[in-house]
Structures are given as structure tokens and as C-alpha cells.
C-alpha positions as CSV (number, residue, x, y, z in Angstrom):
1,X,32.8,39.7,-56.9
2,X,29.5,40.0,-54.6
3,X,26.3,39.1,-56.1
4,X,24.4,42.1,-56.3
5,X,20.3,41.5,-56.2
6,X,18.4,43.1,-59.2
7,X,14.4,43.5,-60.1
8,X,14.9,41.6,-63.3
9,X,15.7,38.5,-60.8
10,X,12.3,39.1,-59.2
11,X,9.9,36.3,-59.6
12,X,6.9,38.1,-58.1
13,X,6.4,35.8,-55.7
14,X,6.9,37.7,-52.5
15,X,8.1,34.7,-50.3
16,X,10.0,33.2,-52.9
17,X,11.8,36.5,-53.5
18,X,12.7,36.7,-50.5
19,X,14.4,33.3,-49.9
20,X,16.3,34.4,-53.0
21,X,17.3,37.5,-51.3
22,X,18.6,35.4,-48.3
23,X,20.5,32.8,-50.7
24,X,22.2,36.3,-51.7
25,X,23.3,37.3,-48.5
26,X,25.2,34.0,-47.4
27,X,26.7,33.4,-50.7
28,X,28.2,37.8,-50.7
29,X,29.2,37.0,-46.5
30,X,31.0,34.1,-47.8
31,X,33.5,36.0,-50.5
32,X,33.3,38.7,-48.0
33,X,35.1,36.8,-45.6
34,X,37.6,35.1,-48.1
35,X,38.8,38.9,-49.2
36,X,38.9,39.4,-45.4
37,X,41.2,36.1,-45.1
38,X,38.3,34.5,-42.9
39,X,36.9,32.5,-45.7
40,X,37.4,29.4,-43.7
41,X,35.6,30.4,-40.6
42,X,32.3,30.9,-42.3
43,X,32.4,27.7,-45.1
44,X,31.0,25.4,-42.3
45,X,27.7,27.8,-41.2
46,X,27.8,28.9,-45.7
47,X,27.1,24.7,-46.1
48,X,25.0,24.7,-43.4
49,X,22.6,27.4,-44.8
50,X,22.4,26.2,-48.2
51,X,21.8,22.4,-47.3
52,X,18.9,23.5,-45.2
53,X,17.8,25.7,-48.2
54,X,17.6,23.0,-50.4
55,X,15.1,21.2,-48.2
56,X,12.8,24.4,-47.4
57,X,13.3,26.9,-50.2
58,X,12.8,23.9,-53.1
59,X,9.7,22.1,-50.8
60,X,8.0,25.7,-50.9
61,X,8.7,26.6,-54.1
62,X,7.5,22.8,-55.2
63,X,4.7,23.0,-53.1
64,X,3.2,25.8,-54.8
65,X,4.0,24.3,-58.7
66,X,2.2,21.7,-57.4
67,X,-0.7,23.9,-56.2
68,X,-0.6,25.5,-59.5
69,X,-0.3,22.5,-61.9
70,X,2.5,24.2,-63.2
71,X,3.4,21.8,-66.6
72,X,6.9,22.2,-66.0
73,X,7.0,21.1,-62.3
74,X,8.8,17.7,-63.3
75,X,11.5,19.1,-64.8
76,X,11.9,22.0,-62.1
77,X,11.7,19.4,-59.6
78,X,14.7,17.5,-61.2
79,X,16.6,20.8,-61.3
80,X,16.4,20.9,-58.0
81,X,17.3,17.7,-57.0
82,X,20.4,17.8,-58.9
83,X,21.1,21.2,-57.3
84,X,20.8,19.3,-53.9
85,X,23.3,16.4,-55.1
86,X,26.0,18.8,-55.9
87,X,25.5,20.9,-52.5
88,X,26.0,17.6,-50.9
89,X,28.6,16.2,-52.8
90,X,30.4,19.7,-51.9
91,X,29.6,19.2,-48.2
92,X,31.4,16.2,-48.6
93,X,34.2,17.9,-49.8
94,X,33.9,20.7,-46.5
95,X,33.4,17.8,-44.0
96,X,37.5,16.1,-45.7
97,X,38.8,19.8,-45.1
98,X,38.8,23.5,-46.2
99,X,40.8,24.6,-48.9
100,X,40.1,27.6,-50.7
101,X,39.3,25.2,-53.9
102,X,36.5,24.0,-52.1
103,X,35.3,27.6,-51.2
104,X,35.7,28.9,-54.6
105,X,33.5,26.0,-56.4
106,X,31.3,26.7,-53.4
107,X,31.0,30.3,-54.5
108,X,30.5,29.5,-58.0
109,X,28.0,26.9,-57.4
110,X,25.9,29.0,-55.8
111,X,26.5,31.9,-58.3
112,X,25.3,30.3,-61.2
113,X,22.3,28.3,-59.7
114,X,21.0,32.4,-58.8
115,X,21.8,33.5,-61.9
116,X,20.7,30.8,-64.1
117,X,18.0,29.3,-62.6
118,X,16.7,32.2,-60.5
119,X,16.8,34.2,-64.6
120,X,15.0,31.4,-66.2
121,X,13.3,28.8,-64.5
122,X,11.9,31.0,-61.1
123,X,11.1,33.5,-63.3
124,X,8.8,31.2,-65.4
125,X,7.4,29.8,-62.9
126,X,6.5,33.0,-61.5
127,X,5.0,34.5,-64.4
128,X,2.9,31.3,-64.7
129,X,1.7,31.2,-61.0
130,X,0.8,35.0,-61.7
131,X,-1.6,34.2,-64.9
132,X,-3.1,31.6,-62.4
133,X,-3.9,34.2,-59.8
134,X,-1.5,32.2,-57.1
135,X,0.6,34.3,-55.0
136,X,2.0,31.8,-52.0
């Protein structure tokens, strides 16, 4: 099942939005590729992507909580961290070998940080970076 992107997962924030939108696309090539029996072949550069989002996509979107003062940023932050623990921990897992285990939980890691924290906690933050006039 592809994740598809909707306007009720818009956070307003143009840049962050757009990371989103990218986070999207690699996790949809991914189960592409395992309904095309090629699943394998793309885990490695799937990992790849979403370790290095964890560094740039959660520094930007920290960055600008903290250029907001956004109350919540401490709790956001942890969210975040804990995100990045689990996408290492499942690197791990790639880096002992591929199994289609490993590229399911990878697949539904990744499905319900967008949904669930992309729904609720981007979205707040946006809304509150909006009443403070910040836009990136």
C-alpha cells in the first residue's frame, strides 16, 4: 500500500512540506520495488536516505522551534530522537542481512512516524510557527 500525500498532512511550512514529500517518495519506491521482487536492491540506499533525514530534516525542523520558542520543542525534540534510535537500531538489522521482515518493519516504521507524527505534532508546530509569523 503506497503512501499517498494529502493537504491535511500539510504543515504550512513550505520547506518542511517538502522534506515530507521526499520522506514519501523513498518510503512508496521502497514497497514499489518489493511488489516488483526488487525490494532488496533498494533497502540499503531506503536506510541510507532516512538516516541522513534524521540528521537534516529534524536539525531544520528543530532549528526553527527553537527560533520560535515553540513550548513544546522539548518534547518534539525527544520524538525525534527516539525516531532516530529506532532507524538505527533497524540499520543494524540491514547491515546483519535483508530479509523481507526487516523491509516490512522498515516500511511500517516509516508509515506511522508520517502519519502520526507528520498529523499531530508537525502539524502543531506549524500552526504555531504560523501565529508567530515564522515561515523557514
Amino acid at each position: 500500500m503506497a503512501f499517498v500525500w494529502k493537504e491535511d498532512l500539510e504543515t504550512g511550512i513550505e520547506k518542511i512540506d517538502f522534506q515530507h514529500k521526499e520522506l514519501f517518495k523513498a518510503v512508496n519506491g521502497l514497497i514499489d520495488a518489493c511488489h516488483d521482487n526488487k525490494g532488496f536492491k533498494v533497502i540499503d540506499d531506503t536506510i541510507t536516505f532516512l538516516l541522513n533525514y534524521t540528521i537534516s530534516h529534524f536539525n531544520e525542523e528543530e532549528a526553527l522551534q527553537q527560533k520560535g520558542g515553540y513550548p513544546d520543542y522539548p518534547n518534539h525534540k525527544k520524538l525525534h530522537e527516539d525516531f532516530r534510535t529506532q532507524a538505527q537500531e533497524l540499520a543494524e538489522k540491514v547491515k546483519v542481512g535483508h530479509s523481507i521482515d526487516v523491509v516490512m518493519e522498515l516500511s511500517r516504521l516509516i508509515g506511522d512516524w508520517l502519519i502520526k507524527h507528520i498529523k499531530k505534532e508537525d502539524k502543531k508546530l506549524g500552526q504555531y510557527l504560523k501565529e508567530k509569523g515564522i515561515k523557514s
